[in-house]
C-alpha positions as CSV (number, residue, x, y, z in Angstrom):
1,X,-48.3,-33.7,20.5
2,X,-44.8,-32.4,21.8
3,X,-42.5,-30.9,19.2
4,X,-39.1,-32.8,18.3
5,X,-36.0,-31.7,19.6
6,X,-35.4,-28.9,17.3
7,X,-31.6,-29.6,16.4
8,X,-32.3,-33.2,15.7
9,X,-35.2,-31.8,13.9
10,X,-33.3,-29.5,11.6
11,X,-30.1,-32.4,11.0
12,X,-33.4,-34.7,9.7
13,X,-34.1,-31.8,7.5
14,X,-30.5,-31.0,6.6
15,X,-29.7,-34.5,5.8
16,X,-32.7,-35.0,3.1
17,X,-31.5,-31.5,1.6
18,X,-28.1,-32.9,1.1
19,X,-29.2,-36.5,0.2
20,X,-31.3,-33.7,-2.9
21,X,-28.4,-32.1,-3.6
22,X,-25.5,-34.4,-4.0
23,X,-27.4,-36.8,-5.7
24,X,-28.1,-33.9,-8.5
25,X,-24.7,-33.2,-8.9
26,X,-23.5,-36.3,-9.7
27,X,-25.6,-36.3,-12.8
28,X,-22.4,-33.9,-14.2
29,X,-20.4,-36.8,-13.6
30,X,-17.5,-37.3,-15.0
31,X,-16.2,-34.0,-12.7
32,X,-13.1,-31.8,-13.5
33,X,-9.8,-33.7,-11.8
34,X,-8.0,-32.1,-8.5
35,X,-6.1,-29.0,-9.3
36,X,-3.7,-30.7,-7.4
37,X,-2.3,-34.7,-8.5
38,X,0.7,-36.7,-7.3
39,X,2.0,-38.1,-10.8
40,X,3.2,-41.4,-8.8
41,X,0.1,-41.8,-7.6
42,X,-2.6,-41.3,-10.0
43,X,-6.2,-41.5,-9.2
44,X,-9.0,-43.1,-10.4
45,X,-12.3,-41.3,-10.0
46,X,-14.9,-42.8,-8.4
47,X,-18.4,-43.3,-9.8
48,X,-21.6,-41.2,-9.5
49,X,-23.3,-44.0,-6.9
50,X,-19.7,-44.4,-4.8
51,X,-19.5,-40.5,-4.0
52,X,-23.6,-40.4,-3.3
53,X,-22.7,-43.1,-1.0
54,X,-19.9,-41.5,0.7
55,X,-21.3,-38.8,1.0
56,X,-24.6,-39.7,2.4
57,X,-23.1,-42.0,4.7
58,X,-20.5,-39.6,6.2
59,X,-22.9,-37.4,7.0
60,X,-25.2,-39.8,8.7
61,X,-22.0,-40.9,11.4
62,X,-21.4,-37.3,11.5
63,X,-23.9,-35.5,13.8
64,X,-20.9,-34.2,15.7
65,X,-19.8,-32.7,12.7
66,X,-22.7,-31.2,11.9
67,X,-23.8,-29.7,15.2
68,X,-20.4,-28.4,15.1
69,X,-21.2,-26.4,12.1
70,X,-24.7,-24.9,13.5
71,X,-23.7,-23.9,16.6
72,X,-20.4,-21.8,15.8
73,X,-22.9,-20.4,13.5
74,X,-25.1,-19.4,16.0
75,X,-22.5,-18.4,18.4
76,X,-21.3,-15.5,16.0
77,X,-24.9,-14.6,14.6
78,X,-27.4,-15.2,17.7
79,X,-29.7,-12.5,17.8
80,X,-30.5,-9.8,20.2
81,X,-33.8,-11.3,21.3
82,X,-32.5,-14.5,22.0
83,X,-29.9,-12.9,24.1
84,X,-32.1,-10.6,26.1
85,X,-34.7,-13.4,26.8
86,X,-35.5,-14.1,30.4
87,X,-35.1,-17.8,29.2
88,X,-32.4,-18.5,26.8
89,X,-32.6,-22.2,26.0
90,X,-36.2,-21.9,25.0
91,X,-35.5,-18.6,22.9
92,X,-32.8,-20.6,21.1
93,X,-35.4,-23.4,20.7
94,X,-38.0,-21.2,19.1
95,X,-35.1,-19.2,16.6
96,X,-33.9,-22.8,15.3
97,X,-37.4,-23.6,14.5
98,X,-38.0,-20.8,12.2
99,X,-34.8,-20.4,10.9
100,X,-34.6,-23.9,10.0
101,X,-34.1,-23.1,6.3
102,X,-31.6,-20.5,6.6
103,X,-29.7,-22.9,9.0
104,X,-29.3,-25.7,6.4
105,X,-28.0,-23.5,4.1
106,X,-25.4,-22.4,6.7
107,X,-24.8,-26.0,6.8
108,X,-24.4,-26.6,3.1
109,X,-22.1,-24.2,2.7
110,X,-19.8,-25.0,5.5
111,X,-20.1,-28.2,4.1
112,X,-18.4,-27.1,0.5
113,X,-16.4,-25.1,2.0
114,X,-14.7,-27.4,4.4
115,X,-14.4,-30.0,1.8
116,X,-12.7,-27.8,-0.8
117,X,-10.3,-26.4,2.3
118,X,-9.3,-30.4,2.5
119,X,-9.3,-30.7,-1.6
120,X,-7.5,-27.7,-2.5
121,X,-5.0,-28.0,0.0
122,X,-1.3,-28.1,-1.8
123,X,0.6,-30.0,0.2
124,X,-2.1,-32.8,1.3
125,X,-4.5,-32.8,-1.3
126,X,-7.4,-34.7,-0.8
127,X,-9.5,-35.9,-3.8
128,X,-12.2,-37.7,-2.0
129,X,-13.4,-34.5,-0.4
130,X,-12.8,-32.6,-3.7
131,X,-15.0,-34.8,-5.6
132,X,-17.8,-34.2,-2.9
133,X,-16.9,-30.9,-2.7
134,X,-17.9,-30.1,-6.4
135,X,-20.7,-32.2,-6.6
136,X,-22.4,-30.8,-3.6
137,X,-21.7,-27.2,-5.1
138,X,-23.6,-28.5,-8.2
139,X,-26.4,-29.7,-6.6
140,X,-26.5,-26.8,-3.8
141,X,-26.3,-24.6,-7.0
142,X,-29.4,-26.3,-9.1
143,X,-31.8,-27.1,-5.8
144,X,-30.7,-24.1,-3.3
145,X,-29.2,-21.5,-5.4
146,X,-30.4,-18.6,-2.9
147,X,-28.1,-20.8,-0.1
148,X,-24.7,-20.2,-2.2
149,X,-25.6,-16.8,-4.0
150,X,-23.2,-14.5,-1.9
151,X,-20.8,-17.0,-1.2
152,X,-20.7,-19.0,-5.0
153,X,-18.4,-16.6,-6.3
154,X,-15.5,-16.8,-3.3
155,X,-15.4,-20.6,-4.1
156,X,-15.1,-20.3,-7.9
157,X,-12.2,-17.9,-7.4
158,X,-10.9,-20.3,-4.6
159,X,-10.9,-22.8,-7.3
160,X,-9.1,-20.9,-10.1
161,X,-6.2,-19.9,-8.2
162,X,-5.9,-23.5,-6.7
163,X,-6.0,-22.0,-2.8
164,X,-8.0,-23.1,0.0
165,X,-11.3,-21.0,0.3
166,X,-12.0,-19.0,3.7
167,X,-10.5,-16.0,2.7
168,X,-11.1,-12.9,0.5
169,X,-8.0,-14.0,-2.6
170,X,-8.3,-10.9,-4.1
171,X,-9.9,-7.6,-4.5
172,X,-12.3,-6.1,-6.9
173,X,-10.5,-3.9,-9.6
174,X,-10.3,-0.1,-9.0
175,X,-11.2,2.4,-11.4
176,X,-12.9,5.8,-11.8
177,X,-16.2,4.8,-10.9
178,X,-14.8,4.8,-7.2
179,X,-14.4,8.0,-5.1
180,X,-11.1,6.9,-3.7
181,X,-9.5,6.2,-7.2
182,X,-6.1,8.1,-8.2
183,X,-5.8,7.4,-11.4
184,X,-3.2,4.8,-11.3
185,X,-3.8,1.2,-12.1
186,X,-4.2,-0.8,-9.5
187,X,-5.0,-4.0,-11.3
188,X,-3.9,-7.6,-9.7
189,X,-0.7,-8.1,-12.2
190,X,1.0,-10.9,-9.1
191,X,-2.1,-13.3,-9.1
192,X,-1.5,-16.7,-10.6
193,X,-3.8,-18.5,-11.6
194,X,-4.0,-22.4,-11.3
195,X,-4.8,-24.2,-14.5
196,X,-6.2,-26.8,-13.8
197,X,-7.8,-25.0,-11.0
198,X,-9.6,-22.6,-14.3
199,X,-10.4,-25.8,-15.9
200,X,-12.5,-26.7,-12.4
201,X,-14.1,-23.6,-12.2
202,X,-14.9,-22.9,-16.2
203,X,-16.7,-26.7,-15.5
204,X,-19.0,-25.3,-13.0
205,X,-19.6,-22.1,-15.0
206,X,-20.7,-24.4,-17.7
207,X,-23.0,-26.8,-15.5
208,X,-24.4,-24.2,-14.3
209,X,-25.1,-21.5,-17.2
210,X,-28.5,-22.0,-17.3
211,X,-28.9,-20.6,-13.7
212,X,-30.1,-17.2,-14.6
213,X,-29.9,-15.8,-10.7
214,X,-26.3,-17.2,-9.9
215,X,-25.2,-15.6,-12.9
216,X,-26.7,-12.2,-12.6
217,X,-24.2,-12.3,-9.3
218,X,-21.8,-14.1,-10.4
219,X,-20.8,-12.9,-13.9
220,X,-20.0,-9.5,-12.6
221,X,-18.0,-10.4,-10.1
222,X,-15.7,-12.7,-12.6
223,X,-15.4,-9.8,-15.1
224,X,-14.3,-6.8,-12.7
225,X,-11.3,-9.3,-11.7
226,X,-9.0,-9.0,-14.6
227,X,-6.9,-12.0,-14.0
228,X,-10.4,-14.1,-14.1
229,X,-11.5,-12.8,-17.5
230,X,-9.7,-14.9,-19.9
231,X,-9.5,-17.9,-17.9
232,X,-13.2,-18.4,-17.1
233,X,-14.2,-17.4,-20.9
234,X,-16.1,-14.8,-20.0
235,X,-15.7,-13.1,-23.6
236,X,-17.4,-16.5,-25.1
237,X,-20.2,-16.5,-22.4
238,X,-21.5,-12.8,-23.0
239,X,-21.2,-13.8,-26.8
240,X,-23.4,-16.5,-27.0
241,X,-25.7,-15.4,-24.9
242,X,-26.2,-12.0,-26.7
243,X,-29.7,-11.8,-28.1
244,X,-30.9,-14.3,-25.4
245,X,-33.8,-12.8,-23.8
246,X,-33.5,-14.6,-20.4
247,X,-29.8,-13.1,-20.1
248,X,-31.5,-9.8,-20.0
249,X,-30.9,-9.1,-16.5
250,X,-27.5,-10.4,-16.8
251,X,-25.8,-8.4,-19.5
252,X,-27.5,-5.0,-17.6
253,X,-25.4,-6.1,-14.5
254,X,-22.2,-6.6,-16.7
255,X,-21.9,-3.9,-18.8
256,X,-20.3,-1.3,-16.5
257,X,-17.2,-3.7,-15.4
258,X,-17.3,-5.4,-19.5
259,X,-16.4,-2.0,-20.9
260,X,-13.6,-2.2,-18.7
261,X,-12.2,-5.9,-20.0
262,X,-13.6,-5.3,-24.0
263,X,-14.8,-1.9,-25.7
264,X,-15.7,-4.0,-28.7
265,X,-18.1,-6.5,-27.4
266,X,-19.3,-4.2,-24.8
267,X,-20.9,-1.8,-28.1
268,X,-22.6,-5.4,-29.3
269,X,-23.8,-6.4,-26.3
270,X,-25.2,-2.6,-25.8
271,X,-26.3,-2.2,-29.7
272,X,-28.4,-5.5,-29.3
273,X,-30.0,-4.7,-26.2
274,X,-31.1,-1.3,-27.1
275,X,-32.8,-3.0,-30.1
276,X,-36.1,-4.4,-27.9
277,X,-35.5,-3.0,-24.3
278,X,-38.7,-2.1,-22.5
279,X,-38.5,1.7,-21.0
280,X,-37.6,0.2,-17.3
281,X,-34.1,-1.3,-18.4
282,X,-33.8,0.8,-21.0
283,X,-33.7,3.6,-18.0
284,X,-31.5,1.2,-16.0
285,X,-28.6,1.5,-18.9
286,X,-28.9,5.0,-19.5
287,X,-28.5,5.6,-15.7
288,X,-24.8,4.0,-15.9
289,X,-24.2,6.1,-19.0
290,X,-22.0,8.0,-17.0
291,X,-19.6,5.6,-15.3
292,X,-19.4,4.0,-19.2
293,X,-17.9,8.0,-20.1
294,X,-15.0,7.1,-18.6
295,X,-14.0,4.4,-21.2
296,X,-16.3,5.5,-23.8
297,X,-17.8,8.8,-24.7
298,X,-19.7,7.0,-28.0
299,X,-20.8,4.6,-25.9
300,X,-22.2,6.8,-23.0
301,X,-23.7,9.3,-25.9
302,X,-25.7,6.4,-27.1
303,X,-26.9,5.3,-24.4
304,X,-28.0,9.1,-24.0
305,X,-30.0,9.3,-27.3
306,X,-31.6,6.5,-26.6
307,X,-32.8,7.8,-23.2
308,X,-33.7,11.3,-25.2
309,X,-35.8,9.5,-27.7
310,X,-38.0,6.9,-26.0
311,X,-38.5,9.6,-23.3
312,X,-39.9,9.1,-19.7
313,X,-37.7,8.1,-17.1
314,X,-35.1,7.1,-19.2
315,X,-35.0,11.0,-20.3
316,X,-34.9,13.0,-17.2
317,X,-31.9,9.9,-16.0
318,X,-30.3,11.1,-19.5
319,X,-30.4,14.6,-18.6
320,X,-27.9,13.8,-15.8
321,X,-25.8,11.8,-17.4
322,X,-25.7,14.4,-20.0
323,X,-24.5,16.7,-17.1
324,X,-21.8,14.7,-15.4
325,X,-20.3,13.9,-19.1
326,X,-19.7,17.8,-19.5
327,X,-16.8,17.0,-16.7
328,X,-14.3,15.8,-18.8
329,X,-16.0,16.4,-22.4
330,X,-17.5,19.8,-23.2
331,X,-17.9,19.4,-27.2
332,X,-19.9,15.8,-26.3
333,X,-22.2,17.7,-24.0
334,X,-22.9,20.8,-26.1
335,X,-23.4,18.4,-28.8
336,X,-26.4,17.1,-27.1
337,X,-27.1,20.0,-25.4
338,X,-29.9,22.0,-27.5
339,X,-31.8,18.2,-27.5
340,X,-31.5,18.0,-23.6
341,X,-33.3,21.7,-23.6
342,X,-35.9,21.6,-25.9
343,X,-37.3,17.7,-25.1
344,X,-40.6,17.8,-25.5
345,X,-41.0,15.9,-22.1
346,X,-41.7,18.7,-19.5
347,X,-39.9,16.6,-16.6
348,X,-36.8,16.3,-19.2
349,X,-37.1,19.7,-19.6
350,X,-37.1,20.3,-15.7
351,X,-34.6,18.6,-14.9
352,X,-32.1,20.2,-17.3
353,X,-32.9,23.2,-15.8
354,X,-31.6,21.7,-12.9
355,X,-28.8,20.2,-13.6
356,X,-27.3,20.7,-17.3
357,X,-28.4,24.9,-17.6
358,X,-25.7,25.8,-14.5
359,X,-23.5,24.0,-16.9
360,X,-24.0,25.4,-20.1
361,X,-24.0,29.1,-18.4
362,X,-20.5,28.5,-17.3
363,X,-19.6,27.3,-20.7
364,X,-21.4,30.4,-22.4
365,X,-22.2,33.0,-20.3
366,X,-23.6,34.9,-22.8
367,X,-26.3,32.3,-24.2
368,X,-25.2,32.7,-28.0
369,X,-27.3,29.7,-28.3
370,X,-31.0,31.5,-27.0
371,X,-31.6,28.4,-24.3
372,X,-32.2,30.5,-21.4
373,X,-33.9,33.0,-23.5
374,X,-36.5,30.3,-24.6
375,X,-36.8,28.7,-21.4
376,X,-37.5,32.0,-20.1
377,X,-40.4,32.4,-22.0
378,X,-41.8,29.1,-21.5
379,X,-42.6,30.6,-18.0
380,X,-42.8,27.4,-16.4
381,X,-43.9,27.7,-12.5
382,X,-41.5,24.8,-11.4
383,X,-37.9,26.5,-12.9
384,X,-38.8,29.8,-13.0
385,X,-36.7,31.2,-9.6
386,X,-33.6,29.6,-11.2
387,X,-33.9,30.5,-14.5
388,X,-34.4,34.3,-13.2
389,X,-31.1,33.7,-11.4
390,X,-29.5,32.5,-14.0
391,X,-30.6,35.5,-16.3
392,X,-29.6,38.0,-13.6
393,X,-25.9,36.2,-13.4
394,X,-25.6,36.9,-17.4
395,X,-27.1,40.8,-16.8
396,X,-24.1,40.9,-14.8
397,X,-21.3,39.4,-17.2
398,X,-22.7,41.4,-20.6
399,X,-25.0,44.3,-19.2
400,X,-26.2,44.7,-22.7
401,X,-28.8,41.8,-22.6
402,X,-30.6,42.9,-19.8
403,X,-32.5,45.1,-22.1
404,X,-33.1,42.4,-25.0
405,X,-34.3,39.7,-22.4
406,X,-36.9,42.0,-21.4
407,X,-37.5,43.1,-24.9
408,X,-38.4,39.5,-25.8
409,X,-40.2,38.6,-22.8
410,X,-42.8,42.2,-23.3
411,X,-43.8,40.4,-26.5
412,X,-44.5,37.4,-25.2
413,X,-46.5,39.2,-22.6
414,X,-44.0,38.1,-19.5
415,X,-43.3,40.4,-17.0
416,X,-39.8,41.4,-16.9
417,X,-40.0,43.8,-13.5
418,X,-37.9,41.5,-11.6
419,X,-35.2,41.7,-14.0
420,X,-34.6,45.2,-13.3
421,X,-35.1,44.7,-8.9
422,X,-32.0,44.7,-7.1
């Protein structure tokens, strides 16, 4: 049997996935009104059937439309085997075939976008398309929500600021966990936001909050964009969804832009998830501990301890967070310091040695606190080049302790030679 024509074959498909999807977002129904209105001319919205309808049946007449859509796709993104085969045509064939799935969500997403380019337009509005427009995003959301994960969050800010999508609005907020910060704030203080436009968009946040994968994109996206914060109640969202198990995922991909927008309910958000985190997250949050110093040192310490206490992973990731806070606090790293040295994990231990010793030596050279003494005559194979280094740089600062290191390491049976070798 020969195989169908494979774009009529993938608008068939395309066609029932949209039929799916629109008709599932029309069970939101009523929707959130146009951003933009005529008060002369006000508008009624239609019903859930009349824009299934419309839809549906535009999209039937349409072929031209849609065939539009796939093949400026596949002009930009054709791949290299395609291009090099001997015969094109049936190389293009045999890609649309088994990228039919990835294809239709090309499709849907043109789709929403093109409609909210028509809707959101501020000069011509047009509410038809916007009511498809949001419906389909619905129901692409719920049934497809791989097909509008990178994309989703482009449209929502399209939405808030009441401007046509199809172009980056804004950027993501600077700070100092970028190498090319300078210290100044950078923040977008000109973007205005549309209200009714916020209204639209805090909707969709709602119909959609039980779509765990959206928002572990999403959510982190709205809260490193300042002027999206308040709007899109992003401080009620976290709030209620604190203690929620299923938000786990969510709140660990937050909390380094949160602790930019609120120090408060970034330390309950944190305090509650350090209460039943399994070791793997638990080493997730300690290994942004750092990037949290900048905004709070409390906060970054106790993400610390709580890497030092439940050990593994989530200590030897402490002892470099431990490191890089030293930077721009000294007191909070020595205050740690003696824990980070003596952890009864040897990798801990190891990797302070690495790390968080150079450190310690350059804030006292003369080791009034014994660490490099004791590490010394723990003997272990793995540090023991660059703790003798270490011990020959403070021979050289205070000549004096060359004799008591090898005092203390004859009675614990160590040879001491090498201290003594040029």
């Amino acid at each position: 049997m020969a195989r169908r024509e494979p774009m009529a074959l993938l608008w068939e498909k395309a066609h029932s996935v949209l039929c799916s999807c629109i008709e599932e977002g029309v069970k939101f129904a009523p929707l959130p009104s146009p951003p933009y209105l005529f008060e002369q001319m006000p508008i009624v919205q239609p019903g859930p059937d009349i824009i299934c309808q419309q839809v549906i049946g535009l999209n039937s007449i349409d072929r031209a439309g849609f065939r539009r859509i796939v093949e400026n796709y596949l002009n930009s993104n054709l791949p290299d085997l395609v291009k090099r085969s001997i015969d094109q045509e049936r190389a293009l064939d045999q890609y649309i075939y088994d990228s039919i799935d990835m294809l239709i969500d090309k499709f849907l997403i043109a789709r929403i976008t093109e409609w909210f380019r028509l809707g959101l337009n501020p000069e011509v509005p047009d509410t038809d398309r916007w009511w498809w427009a949001i419906s389909l995003f619905v129901g692409v959301s719920i049934r497809r929500p791989e097909a509008i994960l990178d994309d989703g969050f482009h449209l929502l800010e399209s939405i808030t600021l009441g401007a046509p999508p199809g172009r980056w609005q804004t950027k993501a907020q600077k700070g100092p966990h970028l190498v090319d910060w300078n210290g100044l704030d950078v923040s977008e203080n000109l973007v205005e936001i549309h209200v009714d436009g916020a209204i639209a968009a805090a909707w969709i946040l709602d119909a959609l909050n039980n779509e765990r994968k959206l928002m572990e994109r999403w959510w982190p996206e709205i809260i490193n964009r300042p002027h999206l914060y308040i709007p899109l109640r992003m401080n009620e969202r976290i709030s209620q969804s604190i203690g929620n198990k299923d938000y786990l995922n969510v709140h660990l991909n937050c909390i380094s832009y949160l602790v930019i927008q609120d120090l408060e309910l970034t330390q309950k958000l944190i305090e509650n998830l350090l209460e039943g985190i399994d070791v793997k997250n638990l080493a997730k949050m300690v290994s942004i501990s750092e990037r949290l110093s900048f905004h709070s040192i409390h906060i970054s310490l106790q993400l610390i301890d709580a890497g030092f206490d439940r050990g593994g992973d989530a200590a030897v990731i402490a002892q470099s967070a431990l490191s890089a806070l030293a930077a721009h606090d000294e007191q909070a790293f020595l205050s740690r310091v003696e824990v980070a040295a003596y952890h009864t994990d040897i990798r801990s231990r190891r990797k302070f040695v690495q790390s968080g010793l150079r450190i310690l030596m350059q804030i006292d050279p003369i080791d009034s606190r014994s660490i490099l003494m004791n590490l010394l005559i723990e003997n272990d194979d793995f540090s023991r080049v660059r703790l003798r280094r270490f011990a020959r740089e403070m021979c050289e600062i205070n000549p004096s302790s060359k004799e008591k290191i090898a005092r203390v390491l004859d009675e614990h049976g160590i040879d001491a030679e090498w201290l003594f070798q040029s």
